[in-house]
N, C-alpha and C positions, 0 to 999 in steps of 0.2 A: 799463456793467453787463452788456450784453448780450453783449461781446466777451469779456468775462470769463468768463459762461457756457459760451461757448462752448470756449473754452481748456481749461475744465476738466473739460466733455463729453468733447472731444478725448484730454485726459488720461487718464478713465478709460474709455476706449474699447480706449486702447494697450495699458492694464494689464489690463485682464479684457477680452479679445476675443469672450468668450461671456456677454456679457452686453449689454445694448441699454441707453445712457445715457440715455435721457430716460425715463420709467414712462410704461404706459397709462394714462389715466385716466377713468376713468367716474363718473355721476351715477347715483341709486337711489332712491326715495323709499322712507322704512319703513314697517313693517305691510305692504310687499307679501307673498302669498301665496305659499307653497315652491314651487320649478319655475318661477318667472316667469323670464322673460328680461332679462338686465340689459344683454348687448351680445353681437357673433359676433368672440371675444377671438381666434381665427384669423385672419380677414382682417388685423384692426390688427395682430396682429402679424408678418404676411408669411404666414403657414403655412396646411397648406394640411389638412383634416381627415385626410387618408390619411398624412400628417407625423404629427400630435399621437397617432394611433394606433402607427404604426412604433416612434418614440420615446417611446412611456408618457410623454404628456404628463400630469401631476397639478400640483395645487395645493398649496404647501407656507407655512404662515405661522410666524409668527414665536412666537405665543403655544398655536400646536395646535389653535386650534378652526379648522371648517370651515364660516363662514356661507355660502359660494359652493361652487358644482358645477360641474368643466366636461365638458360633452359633446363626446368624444373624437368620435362620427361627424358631428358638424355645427358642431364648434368653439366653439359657443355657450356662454358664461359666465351659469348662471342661479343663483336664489337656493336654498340649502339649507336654509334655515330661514326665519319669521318676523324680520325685524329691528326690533331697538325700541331705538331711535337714544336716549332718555331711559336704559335701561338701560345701554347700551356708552360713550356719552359723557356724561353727565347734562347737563350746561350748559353745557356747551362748544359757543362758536360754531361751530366746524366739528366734523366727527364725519368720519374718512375713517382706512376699515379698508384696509390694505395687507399683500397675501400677491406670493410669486414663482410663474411658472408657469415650471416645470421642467421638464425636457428631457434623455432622454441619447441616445448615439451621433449624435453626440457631446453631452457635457454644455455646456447653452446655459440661463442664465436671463432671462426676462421680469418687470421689475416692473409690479404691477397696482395701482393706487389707486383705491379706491370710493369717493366723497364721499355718504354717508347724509343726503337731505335733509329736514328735519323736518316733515311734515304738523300740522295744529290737532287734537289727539285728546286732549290733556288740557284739563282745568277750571281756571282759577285758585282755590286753596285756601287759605283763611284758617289758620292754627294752629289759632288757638279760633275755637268758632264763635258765643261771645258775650264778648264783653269790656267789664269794668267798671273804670268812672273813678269814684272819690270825689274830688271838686275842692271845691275850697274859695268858698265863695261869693266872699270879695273876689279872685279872679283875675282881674285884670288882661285886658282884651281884648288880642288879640294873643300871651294864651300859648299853649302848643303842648303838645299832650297825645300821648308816641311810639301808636302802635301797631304790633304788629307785620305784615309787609309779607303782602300775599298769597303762595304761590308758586302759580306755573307750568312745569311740567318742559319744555315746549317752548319755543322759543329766538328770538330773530329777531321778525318780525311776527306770529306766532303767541302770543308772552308776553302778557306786562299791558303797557298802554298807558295804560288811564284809571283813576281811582277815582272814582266819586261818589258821594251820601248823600242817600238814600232814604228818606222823604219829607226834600225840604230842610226844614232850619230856619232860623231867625235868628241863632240862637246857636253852630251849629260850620259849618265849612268845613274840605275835605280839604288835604292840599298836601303834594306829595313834589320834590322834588330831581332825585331819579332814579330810571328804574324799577326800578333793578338795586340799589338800596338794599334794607336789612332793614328798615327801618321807615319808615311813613309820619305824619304827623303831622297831630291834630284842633286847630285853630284856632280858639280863640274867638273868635266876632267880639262879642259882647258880653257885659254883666256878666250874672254869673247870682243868682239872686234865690231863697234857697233859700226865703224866705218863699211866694213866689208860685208859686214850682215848684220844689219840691227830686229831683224825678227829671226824666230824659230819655232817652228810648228811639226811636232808630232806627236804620236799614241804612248799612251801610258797605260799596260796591259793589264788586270791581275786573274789570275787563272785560280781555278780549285782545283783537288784532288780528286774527283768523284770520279766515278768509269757509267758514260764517257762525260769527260772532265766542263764544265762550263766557265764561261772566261765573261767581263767587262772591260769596259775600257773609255778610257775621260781623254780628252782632246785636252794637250800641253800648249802654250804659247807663250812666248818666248819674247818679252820686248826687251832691247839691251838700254840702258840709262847711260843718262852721264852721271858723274861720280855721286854716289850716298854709300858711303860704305863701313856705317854705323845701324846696323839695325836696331831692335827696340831690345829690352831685357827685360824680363819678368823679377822680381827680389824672390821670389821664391818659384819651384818645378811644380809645388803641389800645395794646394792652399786646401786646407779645411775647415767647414761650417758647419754648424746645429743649428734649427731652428726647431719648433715647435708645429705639430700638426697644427692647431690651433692657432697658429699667428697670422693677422690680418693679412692683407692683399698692401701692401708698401713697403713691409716689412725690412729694413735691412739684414741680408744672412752675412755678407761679411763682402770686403773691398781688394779688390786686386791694384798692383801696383806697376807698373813696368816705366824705364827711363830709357832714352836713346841722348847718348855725346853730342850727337850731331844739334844743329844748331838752327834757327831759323825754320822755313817748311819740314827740311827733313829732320827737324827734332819734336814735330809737332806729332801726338800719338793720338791715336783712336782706339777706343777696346770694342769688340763685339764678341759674340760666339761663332764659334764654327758651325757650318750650314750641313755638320753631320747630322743633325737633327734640328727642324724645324722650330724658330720662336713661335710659333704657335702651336708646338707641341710641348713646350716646359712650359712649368708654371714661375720661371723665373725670367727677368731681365737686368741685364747691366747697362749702366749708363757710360755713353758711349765717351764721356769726357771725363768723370768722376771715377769710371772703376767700381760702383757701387752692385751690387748684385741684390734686386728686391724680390719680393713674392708679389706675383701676379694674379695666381690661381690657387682656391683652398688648396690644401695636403692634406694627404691619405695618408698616416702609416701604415695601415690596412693592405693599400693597393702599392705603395713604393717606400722602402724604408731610405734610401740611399739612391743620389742623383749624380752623376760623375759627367762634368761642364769640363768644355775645351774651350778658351778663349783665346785670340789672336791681339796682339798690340801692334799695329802699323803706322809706320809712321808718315810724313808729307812724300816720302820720297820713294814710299812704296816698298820699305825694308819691314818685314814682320818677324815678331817674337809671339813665341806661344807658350803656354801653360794648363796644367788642370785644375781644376775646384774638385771636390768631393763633398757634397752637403750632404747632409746625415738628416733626416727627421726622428725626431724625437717622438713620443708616442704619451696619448694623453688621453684619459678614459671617457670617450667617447664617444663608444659603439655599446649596447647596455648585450645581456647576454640574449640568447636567440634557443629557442626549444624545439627541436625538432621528432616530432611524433612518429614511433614507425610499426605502432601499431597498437589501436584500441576498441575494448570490446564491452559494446552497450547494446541491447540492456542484461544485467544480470539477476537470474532469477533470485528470488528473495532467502531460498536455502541452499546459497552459494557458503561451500565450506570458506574459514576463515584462514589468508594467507592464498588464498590464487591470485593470478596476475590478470589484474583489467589493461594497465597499459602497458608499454614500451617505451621511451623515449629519450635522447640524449640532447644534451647541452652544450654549447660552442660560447666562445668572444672571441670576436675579431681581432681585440685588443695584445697586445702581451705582456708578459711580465705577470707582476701582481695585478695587474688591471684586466688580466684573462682570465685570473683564477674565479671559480664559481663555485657558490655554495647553493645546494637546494633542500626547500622544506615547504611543507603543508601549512596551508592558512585554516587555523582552527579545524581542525578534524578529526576525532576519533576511531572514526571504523573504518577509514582508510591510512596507509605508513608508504615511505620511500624505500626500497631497497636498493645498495647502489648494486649494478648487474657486472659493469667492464668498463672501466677508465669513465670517458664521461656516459653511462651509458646507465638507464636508472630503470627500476618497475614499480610500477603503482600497483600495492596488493593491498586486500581488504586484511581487517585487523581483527573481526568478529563476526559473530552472523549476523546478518541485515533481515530488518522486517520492514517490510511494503508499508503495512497498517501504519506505520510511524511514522515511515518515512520513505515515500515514493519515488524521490527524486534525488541526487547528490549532487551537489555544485563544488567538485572536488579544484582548491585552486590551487597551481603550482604556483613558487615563489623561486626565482631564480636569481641572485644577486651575486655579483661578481665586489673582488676585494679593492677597485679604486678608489678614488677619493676627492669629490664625494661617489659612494657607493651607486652602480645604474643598478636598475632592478628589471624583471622581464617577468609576467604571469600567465601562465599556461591553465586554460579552465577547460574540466570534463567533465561534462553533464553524462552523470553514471544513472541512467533511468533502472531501477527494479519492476522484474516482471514477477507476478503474481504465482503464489503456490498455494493450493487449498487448504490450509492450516487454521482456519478459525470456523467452528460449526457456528450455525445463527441461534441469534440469542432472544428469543421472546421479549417484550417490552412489559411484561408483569411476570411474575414468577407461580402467581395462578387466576385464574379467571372464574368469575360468578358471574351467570348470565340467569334471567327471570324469563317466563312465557306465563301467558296466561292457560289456564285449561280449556279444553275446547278450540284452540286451534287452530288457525287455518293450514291445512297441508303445507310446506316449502316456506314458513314465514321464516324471515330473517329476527335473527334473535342476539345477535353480536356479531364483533371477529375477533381474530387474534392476530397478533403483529410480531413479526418475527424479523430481524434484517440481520446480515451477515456482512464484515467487516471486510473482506476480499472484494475483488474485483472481477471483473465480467461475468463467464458462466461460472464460477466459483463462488459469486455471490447472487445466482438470479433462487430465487427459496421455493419450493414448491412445498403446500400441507396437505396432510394426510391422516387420519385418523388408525388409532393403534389400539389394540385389545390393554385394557387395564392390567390383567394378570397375565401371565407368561403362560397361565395353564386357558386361556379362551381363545378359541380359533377365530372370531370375529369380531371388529369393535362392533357397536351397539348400533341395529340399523335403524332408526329411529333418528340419528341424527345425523347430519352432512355437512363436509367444510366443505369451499370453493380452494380448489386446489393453487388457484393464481393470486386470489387478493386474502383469503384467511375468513370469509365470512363463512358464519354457522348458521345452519337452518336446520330448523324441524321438520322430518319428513311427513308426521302422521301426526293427530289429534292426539293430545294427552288428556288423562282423567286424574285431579288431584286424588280422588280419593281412591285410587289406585296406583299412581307412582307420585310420588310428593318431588322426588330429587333423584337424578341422573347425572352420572361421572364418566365422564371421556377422558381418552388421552390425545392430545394433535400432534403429531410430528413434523418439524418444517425442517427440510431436508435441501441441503444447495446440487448445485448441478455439475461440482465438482467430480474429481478422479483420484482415489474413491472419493463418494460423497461422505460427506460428514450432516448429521441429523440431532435434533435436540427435541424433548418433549417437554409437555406442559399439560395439566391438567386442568379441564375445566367442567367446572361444576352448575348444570342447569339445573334453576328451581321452580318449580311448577307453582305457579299463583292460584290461589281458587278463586271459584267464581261459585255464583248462586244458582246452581244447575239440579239441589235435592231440595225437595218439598218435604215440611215436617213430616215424621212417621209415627202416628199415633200406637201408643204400643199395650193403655191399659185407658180406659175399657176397651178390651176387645171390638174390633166393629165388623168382626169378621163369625161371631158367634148367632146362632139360630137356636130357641130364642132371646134376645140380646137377655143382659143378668141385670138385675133393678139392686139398685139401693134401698134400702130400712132407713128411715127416720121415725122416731120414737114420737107421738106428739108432744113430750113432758123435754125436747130438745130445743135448746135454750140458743138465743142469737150468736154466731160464731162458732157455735158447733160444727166440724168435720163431717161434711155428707161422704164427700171422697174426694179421688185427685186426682186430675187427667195424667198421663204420663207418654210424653213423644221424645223422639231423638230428631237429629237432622245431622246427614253423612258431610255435610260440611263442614269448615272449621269459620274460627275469629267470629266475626262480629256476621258471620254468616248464617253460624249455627245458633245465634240466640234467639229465643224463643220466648212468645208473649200468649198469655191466653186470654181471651173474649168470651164472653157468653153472646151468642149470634140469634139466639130463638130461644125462648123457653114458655111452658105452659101457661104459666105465673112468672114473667120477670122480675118484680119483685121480692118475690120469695127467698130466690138465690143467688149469690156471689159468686163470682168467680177471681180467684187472685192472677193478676196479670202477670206476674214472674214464678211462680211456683204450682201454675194449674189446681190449686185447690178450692174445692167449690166447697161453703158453708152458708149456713143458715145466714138469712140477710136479715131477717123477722122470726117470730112466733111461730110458729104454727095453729093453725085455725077448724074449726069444725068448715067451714065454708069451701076450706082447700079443698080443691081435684084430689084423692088420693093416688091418681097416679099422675104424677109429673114427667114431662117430657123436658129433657135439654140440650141443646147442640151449640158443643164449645167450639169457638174459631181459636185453631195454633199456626199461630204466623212469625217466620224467620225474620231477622232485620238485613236480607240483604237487598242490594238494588238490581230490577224491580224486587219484593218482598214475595215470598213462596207461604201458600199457606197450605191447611187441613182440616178437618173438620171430624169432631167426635160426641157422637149422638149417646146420650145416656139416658134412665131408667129410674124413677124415683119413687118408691110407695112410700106413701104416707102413714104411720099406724097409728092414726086417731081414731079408728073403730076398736081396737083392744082395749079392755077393762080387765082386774083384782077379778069381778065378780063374775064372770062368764070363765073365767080360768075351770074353778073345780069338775064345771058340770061338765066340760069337755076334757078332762085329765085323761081318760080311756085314750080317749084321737089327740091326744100331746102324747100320750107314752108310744101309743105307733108310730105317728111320724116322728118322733123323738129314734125309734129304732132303725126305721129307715132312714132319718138324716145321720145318725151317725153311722151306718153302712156306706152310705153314699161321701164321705166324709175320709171314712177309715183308705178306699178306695180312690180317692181323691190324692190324699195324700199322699199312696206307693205310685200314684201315676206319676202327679206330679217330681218325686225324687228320683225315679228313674230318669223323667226328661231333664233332670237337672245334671244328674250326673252324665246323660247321656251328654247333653250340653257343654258341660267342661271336659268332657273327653274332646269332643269336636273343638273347641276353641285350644285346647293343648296343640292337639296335632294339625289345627290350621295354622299355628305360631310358629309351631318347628318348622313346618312349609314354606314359611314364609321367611324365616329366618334362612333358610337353605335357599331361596330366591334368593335375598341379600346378597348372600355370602358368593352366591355363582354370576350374578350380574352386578346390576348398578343400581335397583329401584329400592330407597327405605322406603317401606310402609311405617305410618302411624308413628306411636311412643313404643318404647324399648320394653315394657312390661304390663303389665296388667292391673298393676298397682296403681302406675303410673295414673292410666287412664281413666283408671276409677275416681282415683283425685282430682285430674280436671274435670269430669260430668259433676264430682260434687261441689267444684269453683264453679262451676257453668253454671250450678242449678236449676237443669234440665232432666234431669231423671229421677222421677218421684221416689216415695218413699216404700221399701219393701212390702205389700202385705201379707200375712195371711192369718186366715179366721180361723177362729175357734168356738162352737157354739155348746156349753153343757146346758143341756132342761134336766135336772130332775126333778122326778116328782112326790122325794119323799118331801125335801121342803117347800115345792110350792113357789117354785122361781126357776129361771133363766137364766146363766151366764153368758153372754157374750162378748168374746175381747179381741182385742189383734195380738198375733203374738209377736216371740221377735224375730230379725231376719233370719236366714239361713247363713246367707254369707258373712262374713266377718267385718266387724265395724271398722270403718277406716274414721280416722280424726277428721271430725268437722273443720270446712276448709268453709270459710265466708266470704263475701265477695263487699268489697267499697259501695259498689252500686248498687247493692240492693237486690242482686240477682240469685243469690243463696238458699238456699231451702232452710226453710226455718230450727228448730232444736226440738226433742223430743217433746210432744207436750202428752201428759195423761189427762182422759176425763175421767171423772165422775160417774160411777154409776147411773146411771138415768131408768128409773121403772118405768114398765109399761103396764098394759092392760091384760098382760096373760098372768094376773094373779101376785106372789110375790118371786117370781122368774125377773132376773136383773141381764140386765146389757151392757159391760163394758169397754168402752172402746178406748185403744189406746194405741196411738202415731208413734212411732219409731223414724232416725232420722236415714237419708238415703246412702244406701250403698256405694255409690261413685255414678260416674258419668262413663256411659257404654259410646260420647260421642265419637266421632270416626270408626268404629269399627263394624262389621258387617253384621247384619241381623238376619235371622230368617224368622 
C-alpha cells in the first residue's frame, strides 16, 4: 500500500510540478479565539515570509469562506473566526476544513488540512423533557418501553456514554445497544400493579464522557393501564425513499405501514414523527391516518443529500411501535456553475509580452456527479487563451502582443458550462483595459506642403500650417513643431521663417524680395511628448509671389550720357524706316514685366511712331524741308502690372535734309579729317567697348557660380537655371531690343559713305515668337538710302534680338 502511495505521489508530482503532493496538515481545537495561532504554514511548507509577501501569498478554498488568516510577515496560519466544529460538521467523526495556499510568479499550490478537534461544550439533550408511558398493568417483565435517545452535538469521548435512573426503582432499568442509536429503552424488571401503584415518576439520566463530564435528564412518568397488550408493529425496521430535488411541495416519497391485533380503540393506530427533531424543521410530513410521508418544503441536494425519519405508530391504548425512514434526495442540475476570481490585473500596457497571466480564477458546481463537471472556454477571442493551472483552478494569459491603437479595451468573456442536461451555463466577463506605450511617431496630414506669400511682406504674416497627429494617447500623443536644418551639414534652419510650436502655423518672419529669393524649403519636425519621444518631418516649400515693386529700366538710349547721342535720318528715308529702338527691362516677372511703349512728347508728333510692343520708333511720314532738323522725343515704357510702373526715355534726332551730291567734293579735305578722326574714335570705341564686354561675362560667370553656391548652402533659387535659358524668355518677352553696332566707311576715293549695322557680338539664339503679338519682329535689311555728301551711301541693317536679360541684375 505504501508503494502504491508513493507511485502515485510520483505521478502527480510529474503532472502538476507546481503543486506539492502530500497536504500540510494541522490539528485545531474549536471555540478557539480569532487571531490564535494554529501553526507557521511557511516554515512546513519550505517558504520563507519575504517569499509569501513577493508572491501574494493568500488563501483560497473551495466553498469561499475564510475560517483561517495568514500572516504574510511571519507566515503564520491563525484562526479568522470562532470555529464551532458542531455547526461545520455536526456529527461527523472527523471535521477537517481544507483550503490551498496559493502562490504566483510563478504560480505554485500548497494543500493545507485542518483537522477541527472537538472539546466537551455541549450538554446531552433529551427531545422532551418529560415523557409519558401508559402500560398496561399485565406487562410482562422483561418488556421494553423505546424512549427517545438523548443527543449530544459533540462527538467521540465527549458524547453520551451512560444512562441511568434516578432515583432507582424496582420496577424499570435503562438498556441501550448503542450509544449512537435513536432510542433507548425502559425495562421492566417487574409486574406493575396498578392497584397498588398506578403512577411512577422518575429521572432518566444520560451523561457524557467529557472531563468534567456534563449529564441531561427528561422526567419519566409512569401511568399503569388496564389491559392492551398488543402494541402497534411496523411491516418493515427500515423503510427507504428517493425523491427528487426538484419535486413539488405534496409530493409522495413513500408510505409506512404498522398493524396492531388488538381490536376496537386499542387497535386503532396513529403515525407521527418523533419530536427528536422539529415538524417544522423537516421538509417532510406524514399523514397521521394514511402513513403517507409528503414534501413540504423545496430540497436541496446541495445543502442535504439524505434525511433519516423516526416514526412512532400508537395505538387507542397507548401501546407504540417505531420505525425509521431513510429518504435519499436525488440530485438534478440545478445549480449552473459559479467562477470564482482570485486575482486580476487591469490595465495592461500595450507591449505586454505574449503568454503572461492577467487573471486567476477557479470554477465550482454545487451539483454532482456529471452535473458538477465543468467545461471552460473564451467567447470569440484571439489574443487572449485558458490555461488550466490546478484541478479547477484556470489562467487567463494573452496569446500575442496587443496594440492600444486597435484596440483599447478587451471584453474578455468567460464561458463556464457544466455537463447536465440541459447544460447551465455561467459567464465570467474582464474588462482587460490597455494602457498606452509611445510606439507610433506623428504622422503629418500631407506628405509635403506648398505654401505662397506675396513679396513685400508684412513681418510675422501667417502663411499656412501644418498638421501632424499622433495615434497614442495622452502625453504620447500631445505633438509639438519645430523646425529642422535641411542638410545634416547647416547648423540652423532658415530664420526667415517660424512655426507655432502648439498649433503648426507658419509665419514669415521678415519682408521678402521676389527678385531675390523666388522659393524657400524648410523642414518641420512634430515631435510627441513621449519617453523617448518619437518625431517625424515634412517639407515644406514657400513660394514667393511677385508683386509690381520695379519700374521699367530704360537700358538704350542711354539717359544717363552728357551730351545725349542723336539719331541720322537721311531725308531720301522713306515711311517705316527704322530711326531706332527704345530698349528697357523690368526686374519683375509674368505679366509684370511686360512692357508697352508710347510716344509722350515729341517735336513733330506726327513725324514719328513708336511700336507699342517692341519700342521701335520709325518714320510715320516723309520727311520735309519744313522739318525741325533737330527733333526731340520722349518715349513712355510702362509694365502691365497693377497699379502699372512706368519710365521715360528722351531721344535725339537730326534730320539730314541740308546734305547734297554737290556740296560733297568741295568739302572732301574736311570729310577726309573727320573721316580720320571718326575712325580713331571708332577703332577706340570698339577695344572699350569689348573689354567691357568681356569684362561683363566674367562678372556675370562668377556672379552665377555665387549664386549657385547660395543654392547649394541654403534654400533660395534665384532666377532660370542658365543663361540660355533667359535669353530665350527676354526673346518670348520681347522686351530687349535688338543688338546694335555701327559701322561707318567714307571714303574718298569713290565719293561715298557706308554706313550699316553690323552683326551681334553674342551668338544668335532661335527666334522664339510670341501668340500675342509681343515678339520682336525678324531681321529685316534696308536699302541703301543716298544722302547729300556726294555718292557716300548709308546702309542700315536690324538684326534680330539676343534674348531677354529679364530677371537678372543689371548695372
Amino acid at each position: 500500500m505504501a508503494s502504491a502511495r508513493q507511485v502515485l505521489c510520483l505521478c502527480a508530482l510529474l503532472c502538476v510540478p507546481r503543486v506539492r503532493c502530500e497536504p500540510i496538515r494541522y490539528s485545531v481545537a474549536e471555540e478557539g479565539e480569532s487571531g490564535s495561532v494554529v501553526a507557521n504554514v511557511a516554515e512546513d511548507a519550505g517558504l520563507t515570509p519575504a517569499q509569501l509577501s513577493a508572491r501574494r501569498a493568500r488563501i483560497a478554498s473551495a466553498d469561499g469562506r475564510q475560517h483561517f488568516r495568514l500572516e504574510r510577515a511571519t507566515g503564520r496560519l491563525v484562526l479568522a473566526e470562532r470555529l464551532d466544529r458542531e455547526e461545520m460538521c455536526g456529527h461527523s467523526l472527523t471535521c477537517t476544513l481544507a483550503f490551498e495556499l496559493l502562490l504566483e510568479n510563478p504560480l505554485q499550490f500548497f494543500r493545507v488540512e485542518v483537522a477541527v478537534e472537538d472539546v466537551n461544550d455541549h450538554s446531552p439533550v433529551f427531545p422532551e423533557e418529560r415523557v409519558t408511558f401508559k402500560i398496561l398493568e399485565t406487562s410482562d417483565p422483561g418488556s421494553r418501553f423505546p424512549v427517545e435517545a438523548a443527543q449530544d452535538l459533540d462527538v467521540g469521548s465527549n458524547s453520551i456514554q451512560a444512562y441511568t435512573i434516578a432515583p432507582e426503582n424496582e420496577y424499570f432499568s435503562v438498556s441501550f445497544k448503542h450509544l449512537r442509536n435513536k432510542f433507548i429503552e425502559l425495562v421492566l424488571e417487574k409486574p406493575l400493579d396498578r392497584e397498588e401503584q398506578p403512577e411512577l415518576l422518575f429521572s432518566l439520566i444520560a451523561a457524557d464522557g467529557g472531563s468534567p463530564p456534563r449529564s441531561g435528564t427528561a422526567q419519566i412518568h409512569i401511568i399503569v393501564l388496564d389491559v392492551n397488550d398488543n402494541a402497534p408493529t411496523f411491516s418493515q425496521d427500515v423503510y427507504v425513499g428517493q425523491v427528487l430535488e426538484s419535486a413539488p411541495a405534496g409530493s409522495v416519497v413513500l408510505s409506512v405501514v404498522a398493524t396492531d391485533p388488538d381490536v376496537g380503540l386499542n387497535g386503532d393506530i396513529s403515525y407521527r414523527f418523533s419530536q427528536a427533531v422539529s415538524d417544522s424543521q423537516l421538509p417532510f410530513t406524514i399523514d397521521a391516518i394514511s402513513g403517507e410521508i409528503r414534501v413540504t418544503k423545496p430540497l436541496d441536494f446541495e445543502t442535504t443529500q439524505k434525511y433519516e425519519l423516526s416514526m412512532l405508530a400508537t395505538d387507542g391504548g397507548g401501546l407504540s411501535g417505531m420505525c425509521n425512514a431513510v429518504v435519499e434526495v436525488t440530485d438534478v442540475n440545478d445549480n449552473a456553475p459559479e467562477v470564482v476570481v482570485s486575482s486580476f490585473s487591469s490595465p495592461l500596457p500595450e507591449n505586454t509580452e505574449p503568454g503572461t497571466v492577467v487573471a486567476v480564477f477557479a470554477v465550482r458546481d454545487r451539483d454532482s456527479g456529471v452535473n458538477g463537471e465543468i467545461n471552460c472556454a473564451l467567447e470569440d477571442q484571439l489574443s487572449f487563451s485558458l490555461r488550466p493551472a490546478y484541478k479547477n483552478y484556470y489562467e487567463l494569459v494573452t496569446m500575442n502582443t496587443l496594440d492600444r491603437e486597435e484596440t483599447a479595451q478587451y471584453l474578455v468573456v468567460i464561458l463556464a458550462a457544466d455537463a447536465g442536461s440541459p447544460p447551465l451555463t455561467t459567464t465570467q466577463t474582464f474588462t482587460v483595459n490597455i494602457s498606452d506605450v509611445n510606439d507610433n511617431a506623428p504622422v503629418f496630414n500631407q506628405t509635403s506642403y506648398t505654401m505662397y506669400v506675396r513679396e513685400n511682406n508684412i513681418p510675422g504674416v501667417l502663411v499656412g500650417a501644418v498638421s501632424a497627429v499622433d495615434s497614442d494617447a495622452g502625453p504620447n500623443a500631445k505633438v509639438t513643431y519645430s523646425l529642422r536644418p535641411v542638410h545634416p551639414t547647416e547648423q540652423d534652419p532658415c530664420s526667415c521663417i517660424s512655426v507655432n510650436s502648439e498649433n503648426g502655423h507658419v509665419f514669415v518672419l521678415r519682408p521678402l524680395d521676389y527678385e531675390q529669393v523666388r522659393q524657400l524649403e524648410v523642414l518641420v519636425s512634430a515631435t510627441d511628448a513621449g519617453s523617448p519621444p518619437l518625431s517625424t518631418n515634412v517639407t515644406v516649400h514657400l513660394l514667393v509671389v511677385d508683386e509690381n515693386d520695379n519700374a521699367p529700366l530704360v537700358l538704350h538710349p542711354a539717359q544717363d550720357s552728357s551730351p545725349p547721342s542723336s539719331e541720322l535720318v537721311p531725308a531720301s528715308a522713306e515711311v517705316g524706316d527704322l530711326v531706332t529702338k527704345v530698349v528697357a527691362v523690368d526686374a519683375d516677372s509674368g505679366q509684370n514685366s511686360w512692357l508697352s511703349f508710347h510716344l509722350l512728347r515729341a517735336t513733330d508728333p506726327g513725324l514719328f511712331a513708336v511700336g507699342s510692343q517692341n519700342g521701335e520708333v520709325r518714320l510715320r511720314r516723309p520727311v520735309t524741308e519744313r522739318d525741325a532738323v533737330k527733333q526731340k522725343l520722349e518715349v513712355l515704357v510702362r509694365d502691365n502690372g497693377r497699379p502699372p510702373l512706368s519710365a521715360t526715355a528722351a531721344l535725339n534726332v537730326l534730320l539730314l535734309n541740308g546734305l547734297s551730291q554737290e556740296h560733297l567734293p568741295q568739302q572732301e579735305l574736311a570729310v577726309q579729317d573727320e573721316d580720320s578722326s571718326l575712325t580713331i574714335y571708332l577703332i577706340v570705341s570698339l577695344v572699350f567697348v569689348s573689354l567691357l564686354f568681356l569684362t561683363s561675362i566674367t562678372a556675370f560667370v562668377a556672379c552665377k557660380l555665387l549664386k549657385r553656391k547660395e543654392l547649394k548652402g541654403g534654400h533660395v533659387l534665384y532666377g532660370m537655371g542658365n543663361l540660355q535659358s533667359s535669353l530665350a524668355e527676354g526673346a518670348a518677352a520681347g522686351t530687349l531690343p535688338h543688338a546694335y553696332c555701327y559701322e561707318i566707311n567714307l571714303t574718298t576715293g569713290s565719293g561715298n559713305s557706308e554706313f550699316k549695322f553690323l552683326k551681334p557680338i553674342l551668338p544668335s539664339l532661335p527666334p522664339q515668337h510670341s501668340g500675342t503679338g509681343r515678339g520682336v519682329a525678324d531681321t529685316e535689311d534696308f536699302p541703301p538710302v543716298p544722302n547729300s555728301m556726294g555718292d557716300a551711301a548709308l546702309d542700315i541693317s536690324s538684326t534680330p534680338p539676343v534674348g531677354d536679360f529679364n530677371g537678372l541684375p543689371f548695372n
